[in-house]
C-alpha positions in Angstrom: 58.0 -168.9 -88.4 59.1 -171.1 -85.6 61.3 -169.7 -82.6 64.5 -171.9 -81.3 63.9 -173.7 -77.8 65.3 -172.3 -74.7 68.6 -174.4 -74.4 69.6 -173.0 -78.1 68.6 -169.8 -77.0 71.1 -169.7 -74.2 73.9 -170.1 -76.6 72.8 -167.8 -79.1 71.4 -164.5 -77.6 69.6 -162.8 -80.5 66.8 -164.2 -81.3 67.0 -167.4 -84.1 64.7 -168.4 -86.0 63.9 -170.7 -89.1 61.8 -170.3 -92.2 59.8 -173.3 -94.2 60.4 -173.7 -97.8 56.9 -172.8 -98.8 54.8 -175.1 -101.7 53.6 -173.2 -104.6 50.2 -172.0 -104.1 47.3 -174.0 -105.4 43.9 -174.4 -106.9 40.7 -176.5 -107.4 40.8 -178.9 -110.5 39.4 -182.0 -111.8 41.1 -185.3 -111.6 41.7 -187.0 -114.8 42.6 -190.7 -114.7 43.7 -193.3 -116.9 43.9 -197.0 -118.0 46.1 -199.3 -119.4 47.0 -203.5 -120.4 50.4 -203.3 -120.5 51.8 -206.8 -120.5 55.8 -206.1 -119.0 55.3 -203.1 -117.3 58.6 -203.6 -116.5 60.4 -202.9 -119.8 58.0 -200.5 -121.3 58.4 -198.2 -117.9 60.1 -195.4 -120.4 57.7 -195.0 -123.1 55.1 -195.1 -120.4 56.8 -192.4 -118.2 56.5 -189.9 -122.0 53.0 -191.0 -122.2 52.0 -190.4 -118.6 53.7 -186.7 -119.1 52.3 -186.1 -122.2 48.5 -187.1 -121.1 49.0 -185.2 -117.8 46.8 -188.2 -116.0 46.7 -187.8 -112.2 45.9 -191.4 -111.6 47.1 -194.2 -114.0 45.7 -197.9 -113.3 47.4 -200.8 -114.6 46.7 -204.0 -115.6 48.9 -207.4 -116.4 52.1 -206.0 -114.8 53.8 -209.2 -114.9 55.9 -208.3 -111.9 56.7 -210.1 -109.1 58.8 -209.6 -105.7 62.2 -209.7 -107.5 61.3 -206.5 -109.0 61.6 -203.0 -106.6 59.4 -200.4 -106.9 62.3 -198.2 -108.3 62.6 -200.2 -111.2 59.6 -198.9 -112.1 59.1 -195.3 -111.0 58.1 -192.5 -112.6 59.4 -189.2 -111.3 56.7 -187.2 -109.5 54.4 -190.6 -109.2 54.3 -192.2 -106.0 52.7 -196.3 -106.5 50.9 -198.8 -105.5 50.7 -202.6 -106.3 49.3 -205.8 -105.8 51.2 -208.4 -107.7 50.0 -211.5 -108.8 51.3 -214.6 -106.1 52.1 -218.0 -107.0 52.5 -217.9 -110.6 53.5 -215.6 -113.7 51.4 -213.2 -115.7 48.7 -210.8 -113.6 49.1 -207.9 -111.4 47.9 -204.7 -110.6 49.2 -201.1 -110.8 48.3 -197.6 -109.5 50.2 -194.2 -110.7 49.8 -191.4 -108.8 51.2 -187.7 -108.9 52.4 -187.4 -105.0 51.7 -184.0 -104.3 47.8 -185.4 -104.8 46.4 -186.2 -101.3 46.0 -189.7 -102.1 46.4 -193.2 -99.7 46.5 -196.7 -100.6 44.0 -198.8 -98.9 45.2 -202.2 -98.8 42.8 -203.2 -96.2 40.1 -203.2 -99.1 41.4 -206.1 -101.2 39.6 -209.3 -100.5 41.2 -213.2 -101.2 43.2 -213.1 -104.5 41.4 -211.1 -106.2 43.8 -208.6 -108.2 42.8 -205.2 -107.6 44.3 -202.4 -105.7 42.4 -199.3 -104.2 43.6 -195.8 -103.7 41.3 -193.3 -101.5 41.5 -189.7 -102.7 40.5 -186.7 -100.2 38.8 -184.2 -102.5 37.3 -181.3 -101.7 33.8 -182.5 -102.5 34.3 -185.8 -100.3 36.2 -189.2 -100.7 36.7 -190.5 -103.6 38.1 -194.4 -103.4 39.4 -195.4 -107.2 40.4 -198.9 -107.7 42.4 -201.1 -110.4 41.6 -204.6 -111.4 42.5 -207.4 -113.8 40.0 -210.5 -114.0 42.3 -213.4 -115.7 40.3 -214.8 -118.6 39.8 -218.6 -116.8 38.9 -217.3 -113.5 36.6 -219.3 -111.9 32.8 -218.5 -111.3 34.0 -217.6 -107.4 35.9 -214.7 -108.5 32.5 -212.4 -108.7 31.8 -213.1 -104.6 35.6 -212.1 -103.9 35.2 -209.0 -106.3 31.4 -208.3 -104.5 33.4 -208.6 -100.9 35.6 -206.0 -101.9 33.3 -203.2 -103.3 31.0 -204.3 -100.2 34.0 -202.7 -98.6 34.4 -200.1 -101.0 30.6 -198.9 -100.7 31.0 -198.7 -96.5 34.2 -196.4 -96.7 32.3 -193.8 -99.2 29.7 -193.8 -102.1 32.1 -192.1 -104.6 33.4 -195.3 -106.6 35.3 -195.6 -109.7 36.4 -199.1 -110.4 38.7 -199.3 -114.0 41.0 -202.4 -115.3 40.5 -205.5 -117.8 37.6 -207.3 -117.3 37.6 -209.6 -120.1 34.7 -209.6 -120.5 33.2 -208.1 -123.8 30.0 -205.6 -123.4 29.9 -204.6 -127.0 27.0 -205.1 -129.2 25.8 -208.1 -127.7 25.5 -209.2 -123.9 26.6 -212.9 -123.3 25.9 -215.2 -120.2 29.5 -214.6 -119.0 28.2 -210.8 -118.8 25.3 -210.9 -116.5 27.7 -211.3 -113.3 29.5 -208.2 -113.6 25.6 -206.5 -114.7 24.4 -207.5 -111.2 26.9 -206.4 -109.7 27.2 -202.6 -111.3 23.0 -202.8 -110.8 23.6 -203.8 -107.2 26.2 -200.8 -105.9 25.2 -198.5 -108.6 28.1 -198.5 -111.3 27.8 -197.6 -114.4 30.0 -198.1 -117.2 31.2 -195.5 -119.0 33.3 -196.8 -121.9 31.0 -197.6 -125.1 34.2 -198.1 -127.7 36.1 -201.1 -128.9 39.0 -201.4 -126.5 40.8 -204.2 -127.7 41.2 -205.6 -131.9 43.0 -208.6 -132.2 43.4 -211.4 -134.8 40.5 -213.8 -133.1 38.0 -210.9 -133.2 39.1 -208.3 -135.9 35.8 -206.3 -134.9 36.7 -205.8 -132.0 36.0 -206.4 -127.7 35.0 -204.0 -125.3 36.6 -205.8 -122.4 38.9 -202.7 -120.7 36.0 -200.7 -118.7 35.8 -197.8 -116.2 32.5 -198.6 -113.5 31.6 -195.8 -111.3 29.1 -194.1 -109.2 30.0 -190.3 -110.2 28.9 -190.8 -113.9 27.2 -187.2 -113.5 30.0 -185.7 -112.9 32.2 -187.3 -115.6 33.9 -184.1 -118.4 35.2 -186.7 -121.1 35.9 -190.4 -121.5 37.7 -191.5 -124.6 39.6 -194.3 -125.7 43.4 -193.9 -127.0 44.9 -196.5 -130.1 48.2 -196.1 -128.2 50.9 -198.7 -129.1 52.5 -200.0 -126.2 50.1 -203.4 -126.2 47.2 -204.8 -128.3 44.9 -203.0 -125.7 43.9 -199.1 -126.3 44.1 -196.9 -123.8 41.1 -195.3 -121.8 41.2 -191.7 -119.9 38.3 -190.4 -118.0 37.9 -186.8 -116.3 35.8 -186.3 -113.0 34.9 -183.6 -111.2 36.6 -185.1 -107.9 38.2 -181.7 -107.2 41.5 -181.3 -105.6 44.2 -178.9 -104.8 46.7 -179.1 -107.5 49.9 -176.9 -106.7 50.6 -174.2 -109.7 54.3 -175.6 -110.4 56.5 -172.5 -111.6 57.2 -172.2 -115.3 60.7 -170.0 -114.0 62.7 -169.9 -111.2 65.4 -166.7 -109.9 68.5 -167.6 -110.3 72.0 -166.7 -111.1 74.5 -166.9 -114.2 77.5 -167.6 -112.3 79.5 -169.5 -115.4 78.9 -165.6 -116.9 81.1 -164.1 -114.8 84.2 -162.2 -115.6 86.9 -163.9 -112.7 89.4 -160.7 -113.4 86.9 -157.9 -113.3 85.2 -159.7 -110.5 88.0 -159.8 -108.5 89.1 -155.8 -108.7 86.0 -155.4 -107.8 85.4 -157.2 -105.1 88.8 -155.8 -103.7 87.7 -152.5 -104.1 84.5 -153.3 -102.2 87.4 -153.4 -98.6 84.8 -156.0 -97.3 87.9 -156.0 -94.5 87.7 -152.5 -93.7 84.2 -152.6 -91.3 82.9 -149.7 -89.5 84.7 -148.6 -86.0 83.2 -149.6 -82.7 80.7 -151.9 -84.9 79.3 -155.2 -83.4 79.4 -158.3 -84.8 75.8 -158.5 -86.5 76.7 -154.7 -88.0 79.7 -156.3 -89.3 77.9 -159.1 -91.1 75.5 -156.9 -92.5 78.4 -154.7 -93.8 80.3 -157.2 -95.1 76.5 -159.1 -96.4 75.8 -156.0 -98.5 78.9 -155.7 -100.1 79.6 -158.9 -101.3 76.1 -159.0 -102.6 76.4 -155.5 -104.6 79.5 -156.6 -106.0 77.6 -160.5 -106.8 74.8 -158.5 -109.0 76.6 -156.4 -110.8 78.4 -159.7 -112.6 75.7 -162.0 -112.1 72.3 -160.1 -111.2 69.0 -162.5 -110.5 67.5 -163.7 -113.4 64.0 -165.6 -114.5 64.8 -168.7 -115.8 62.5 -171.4 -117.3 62.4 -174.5 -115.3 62.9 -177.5 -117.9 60.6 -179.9 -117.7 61.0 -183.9 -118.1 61.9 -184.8 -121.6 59.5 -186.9 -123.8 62.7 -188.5 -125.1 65.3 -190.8 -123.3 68.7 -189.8 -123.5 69.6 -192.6 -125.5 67.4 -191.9 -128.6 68.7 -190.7 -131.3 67.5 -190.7 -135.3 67.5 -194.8 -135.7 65.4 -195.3 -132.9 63.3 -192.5 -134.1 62.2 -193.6 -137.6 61.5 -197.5 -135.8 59.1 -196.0 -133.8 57.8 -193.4 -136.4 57.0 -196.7 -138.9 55.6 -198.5 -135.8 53.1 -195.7 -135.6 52.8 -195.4 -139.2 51.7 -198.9 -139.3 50.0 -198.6 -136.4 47.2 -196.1 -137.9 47.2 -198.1 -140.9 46.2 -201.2 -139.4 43.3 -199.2 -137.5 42.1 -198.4 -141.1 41.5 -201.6 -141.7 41.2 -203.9 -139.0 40.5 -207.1 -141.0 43.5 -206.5 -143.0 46.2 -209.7 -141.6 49.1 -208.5 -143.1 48.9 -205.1 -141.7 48.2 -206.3 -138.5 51.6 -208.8 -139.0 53.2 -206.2 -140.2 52.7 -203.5 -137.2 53.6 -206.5 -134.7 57.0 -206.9 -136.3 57.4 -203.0 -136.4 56.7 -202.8 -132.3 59.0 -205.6 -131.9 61.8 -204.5 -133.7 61.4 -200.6 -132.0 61.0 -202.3 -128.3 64.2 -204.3 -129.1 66.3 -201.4 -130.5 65.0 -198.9 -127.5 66.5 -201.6 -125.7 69.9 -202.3 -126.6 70.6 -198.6 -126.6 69.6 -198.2 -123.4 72.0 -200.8 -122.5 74.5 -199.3 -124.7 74.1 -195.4 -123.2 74.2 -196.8 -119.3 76.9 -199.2 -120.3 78.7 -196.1 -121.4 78.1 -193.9 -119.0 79.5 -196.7 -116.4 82.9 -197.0 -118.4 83.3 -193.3 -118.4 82.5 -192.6 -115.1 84.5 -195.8 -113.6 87.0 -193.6 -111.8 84.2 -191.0 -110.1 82.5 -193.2 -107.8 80.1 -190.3 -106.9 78.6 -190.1 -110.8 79.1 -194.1 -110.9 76.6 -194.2 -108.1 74.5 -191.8 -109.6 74.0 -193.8 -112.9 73.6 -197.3 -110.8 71.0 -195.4 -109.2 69.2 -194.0 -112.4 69.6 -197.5 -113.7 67.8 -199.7 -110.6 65.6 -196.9 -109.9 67.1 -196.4 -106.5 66.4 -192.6 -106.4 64.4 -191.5 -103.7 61.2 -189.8 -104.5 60.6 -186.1 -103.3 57.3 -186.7 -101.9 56.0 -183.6 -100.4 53.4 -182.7 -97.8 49.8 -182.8 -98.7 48.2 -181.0 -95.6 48.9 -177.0 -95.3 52.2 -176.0 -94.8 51.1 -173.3 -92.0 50.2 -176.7 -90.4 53.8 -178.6 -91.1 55.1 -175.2 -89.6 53.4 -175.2 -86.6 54.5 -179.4 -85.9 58.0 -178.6 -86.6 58.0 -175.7 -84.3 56.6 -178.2 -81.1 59.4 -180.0 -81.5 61.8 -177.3 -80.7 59.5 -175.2 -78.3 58.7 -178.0 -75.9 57.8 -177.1 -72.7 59.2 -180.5 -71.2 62.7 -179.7 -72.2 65.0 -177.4 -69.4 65.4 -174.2 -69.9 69.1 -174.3 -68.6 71.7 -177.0 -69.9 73.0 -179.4 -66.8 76.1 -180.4 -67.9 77.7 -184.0 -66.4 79.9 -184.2 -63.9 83.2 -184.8 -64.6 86.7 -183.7 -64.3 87.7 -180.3 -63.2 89.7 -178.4 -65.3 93.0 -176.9 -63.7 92.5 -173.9 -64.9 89.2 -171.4 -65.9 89.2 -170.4 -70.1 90.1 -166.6 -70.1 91.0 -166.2 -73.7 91.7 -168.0 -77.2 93.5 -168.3 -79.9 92.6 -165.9 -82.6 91.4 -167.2 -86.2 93.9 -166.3 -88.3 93.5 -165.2 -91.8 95.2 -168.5 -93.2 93.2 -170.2 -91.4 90.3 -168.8 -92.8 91.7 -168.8 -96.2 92.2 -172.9 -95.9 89.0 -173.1 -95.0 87.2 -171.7 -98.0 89.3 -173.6 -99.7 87.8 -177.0 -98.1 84.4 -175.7 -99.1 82.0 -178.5 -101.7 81.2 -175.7 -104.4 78.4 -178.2 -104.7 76.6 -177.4 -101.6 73.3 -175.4 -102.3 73.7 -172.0 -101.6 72.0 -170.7 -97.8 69.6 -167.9 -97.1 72.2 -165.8 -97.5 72.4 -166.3 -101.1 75.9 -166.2 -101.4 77.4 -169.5 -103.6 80.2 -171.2 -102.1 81.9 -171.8 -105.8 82.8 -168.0 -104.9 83.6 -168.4 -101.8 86.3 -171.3 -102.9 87.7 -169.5 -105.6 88.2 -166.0 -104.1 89.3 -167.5 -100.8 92.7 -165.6 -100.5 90.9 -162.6 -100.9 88.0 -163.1 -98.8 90.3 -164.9 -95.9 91.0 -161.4 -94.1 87.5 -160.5 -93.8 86.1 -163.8 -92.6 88.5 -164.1 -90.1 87.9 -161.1 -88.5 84.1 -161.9 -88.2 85.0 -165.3 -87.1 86.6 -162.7 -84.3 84.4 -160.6 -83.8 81.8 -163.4 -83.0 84.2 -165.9 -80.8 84.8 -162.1 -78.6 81.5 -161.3 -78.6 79.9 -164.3 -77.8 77.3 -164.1 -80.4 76.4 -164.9 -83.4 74.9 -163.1 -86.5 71.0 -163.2 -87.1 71.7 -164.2 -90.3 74.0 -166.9 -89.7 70.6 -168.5 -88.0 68.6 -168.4 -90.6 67.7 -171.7 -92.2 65.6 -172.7 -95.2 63.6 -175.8 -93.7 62.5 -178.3 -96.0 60.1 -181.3 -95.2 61.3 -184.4 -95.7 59.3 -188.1 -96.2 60.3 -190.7 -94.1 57.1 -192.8 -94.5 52.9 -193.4 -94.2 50.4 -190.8 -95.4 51.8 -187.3 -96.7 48.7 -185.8 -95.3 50.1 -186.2 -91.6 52.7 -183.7 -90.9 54.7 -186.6 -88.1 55.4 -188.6 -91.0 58.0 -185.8 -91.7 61.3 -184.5 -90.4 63.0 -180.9 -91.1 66.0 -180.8 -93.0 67.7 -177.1 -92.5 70.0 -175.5 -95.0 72.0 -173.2 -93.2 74.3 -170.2 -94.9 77.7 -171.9 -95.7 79.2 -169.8 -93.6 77.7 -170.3 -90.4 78.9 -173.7 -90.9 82.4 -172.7 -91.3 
């Protein structure tokens, strides 16, 4: 809880204060991470998103991204991941990718990367100590200098903390036998004390139907590795890998339900009769304003949950499937994966191979075209609400603003917010400027009237999210003519008195992002959602 400063407090005599929106409590858990090749990250973002969900990785590293500085970061978000890249510069092909969930208390260290080399690094604070997990591709004709720019950067690495874990393409194959082109990369796990922990073919191709172990995870923690397995996914000629660590970290428990309220239940006539038999006009005599609100506060909300009482509902979670698939798109990609495992069977086997390749091609191409189809849709029919046409533009560039939320405690983000307010540098008394006298002092008003009141419900967004008083303003809208009477005379009572209701006051305060490390409570601002209305 955090108090008002003193210049507030001088316009409103009771004391005001504000409440933060609170994170779900947490617990200790491993941190699972993943790999993939994914050649045209950019138009494989969807199926990637399901598989990301599905898997439940906390970190995701990328390789061959193909992207470049034409392409945003929302065009490839995934919602709950915050991201980090390093793309390749100067020509096509290349680049580097890091998924990670954003509630995780993560930061990208740029400042590790050495020269060209593509690799990106991410430190994560665990509970157990730093742990700094890094991405890289090696391109397949890079020359013999790349291993002294990739030594530079774990040299860096190994100063910032011991706990490494280096994952991406290496190309270069550790299976069965060890070529020359090998013994680079051995020196340098032997020299900072990597070990690889992938022993599986990673990679079957026509050139080398048995198979390349060429997609690797290197790290210093290999005691403390659960599980490492590799995944025949089908979004590249690459499989997957996943790894689980015992780099523990606060994960918040994210609620399966949420309270909430049927409002499209309700009955509009029997609501009504009730509500005017609650006489929310007729207040107690000689009451003040804040015995008024509570009055009128009970009432409405007695009334409220007998039509529409709280309620546990399940929160739905994101779907696996795009909006846009439907049974076509559904049996391409079930015969994709059909052919999929069947080439797996027998990975010598050409035609099966051929045969799968055409499959993926023709389901990438069909996912494609109706996704243009469904947003080209959704612009025609929305072309005359410019508020829903944004909101598709914005689904369909990836413009949506991610809800990144603090990492450090929230008694702490409390406590920062409430400096700001509480500073001892600002005056306790308001000096107004100078200016023109007025002829005459204020000795009274005009009173609110109850058509006044009444036109403004009727102004109200039913779309605004309901205050801490927890009364919906698609209520207050629709019953304005009967609530009008009521409001005005608190509206009054208030403007007489020269106060204001406690509850008016009270504001749900929610963090917001503006930028750097969610770990550091500056990099946010409070954003207050006030009862609808106190702002009338």
């Amino acid at each position: 809880m955090s108090k008002l400063n003193p210049v507030a407090r001088e316009f409103y005599p009771q004391a005001a204060t504000v409440s933060i929106n609170r994170l779900p409590q947490s617990h200790s858990t491993h941190t699972t991470i993943g790999f993939l090749n994914i050649c045209s990250l950019r138009y494989k973002i969807d199926t990637l998103s399901a598989l990301i969900r599905e898997r439940t990785w906390d970190v995701v590293g990328i390789a061959e991204t193909w992207l470049d500085a034409s392409i945003a970061d929302g065009e490839v978000n995934i919602e709950g991941y915050s991201l980090v890249r390093n793309d390749r510069k100067g020509r096509k092909g290349g680049g580097v990718f890091i998924f990670y969930r954003s509630y995780l208390p993560i930061k990208p260290r740029p400042d590790l990367n050495q020269g060209d080399t593509e690799v990106v690094w991410v430190e994560l604070n665990g509970k157990a100590g730093n742990h700094l997990i890094g991405c890289i591709y090696r391109p397949p004709d890079a020359p013999v200098s790349y291993w002294s720019t990739l030594e530079a950067s774990l040299h860096q690495a190994a100063m910032v903390t011991s706990a490494v874990t280096l994952m991406g393409d290496f190309n270069v194959n550790i299976s069965h036998s060890l070529p020359q082109h090998a013994q680079p990369l051995l020196d340098l796990c032997g020299a900072y004390g990597l070990t690889n922990i992938v022993h599986s073919v990673t990679r079957v191709s026509p050139r080398c139907p048995a198979g390349t172990t060429i997609d690797l995870i290197l790290t210093t923690e290999d005691k403390d590795l659960h599980d490492c397995r590799v995944l025949p996914l089908t979004l590249s000629d690459h499989f997957g890998v996943e790894a689980t660590f015992n780099a523990r970290h606060a994960r918040p428990d994210i609620p399966k339900q949420r309270v909430r309220r049927r409002l499209h239940n309700i009955d509009l006539v029997a609501f009504r009769l009730d509500l005017a038999a609650a006489e929310l006009h007729v207040y107690p005599p000689d009451s003040d304003v804040q015995a008024m609100w509570d009055h009128w506060h009970q009432r409405f909300l007695s009334v409220l949950d007998r039509h529409a009482p709280l309620q546990q509902c399940k929160i739905k979670t994101g779907k696996l499937h795009p909006p846009w698939s439907d049974r076509e798109l559904y049996k391409r990609n079930q015969l994709k994966r059909r052919l999929h495992r069947k080439w797996l069977a027998d990975k010598a086997n050409s035609e099966a191979h051929a045969a799968y390749r055409r499959a993926r091609s023709v389901a990438a191409n069909t996912n494609r075209c109706k996704r243009n189809q469904y947003f080209q849709s959704q612009c025609q029919d929305n072309c005359q609400n410019p508020r829903k046409l944004w909101s598709v533009l914005n689904t369909v560039t990836g413009r949506k603003r991610q809800s990144i939320q603090p990492t450090c405690d929230i008694e702490h983000v409390a406590s920062t917010f409430g400096k700001v307010v509480s500073d001892d540098a600002r005056p306790s008394v308001l000096s107004m400027p100078q200016g023109p006298q007025p002829r005459s002092a204020l000795t009274s008003f005009q009173h609110v009237r109850a058509c006044d009141a009444e036109q403004l419900l009727k102004r109200i967004d039913p779309r605004k999210a309901t205050g801490s008083d927890a009364i919906p303003g698609l209520l207050l809208k629709y019953y304005a003519d009967l609530l009008a009477p009521s409001v005005a005379a608190l509206f009054n009572a208030s403007l007489t008195s020269g106060t204001v209701p406690a509850g008016f006051k009270r504001a749900y305060v929610t963090p917001l992002h503006k930028a750097g490390d969610p770990s550091v409570a500056n990099n946010f601002r409070p954003v207050s959602l006030l009862p609808i209305l106190s702002k009338l």
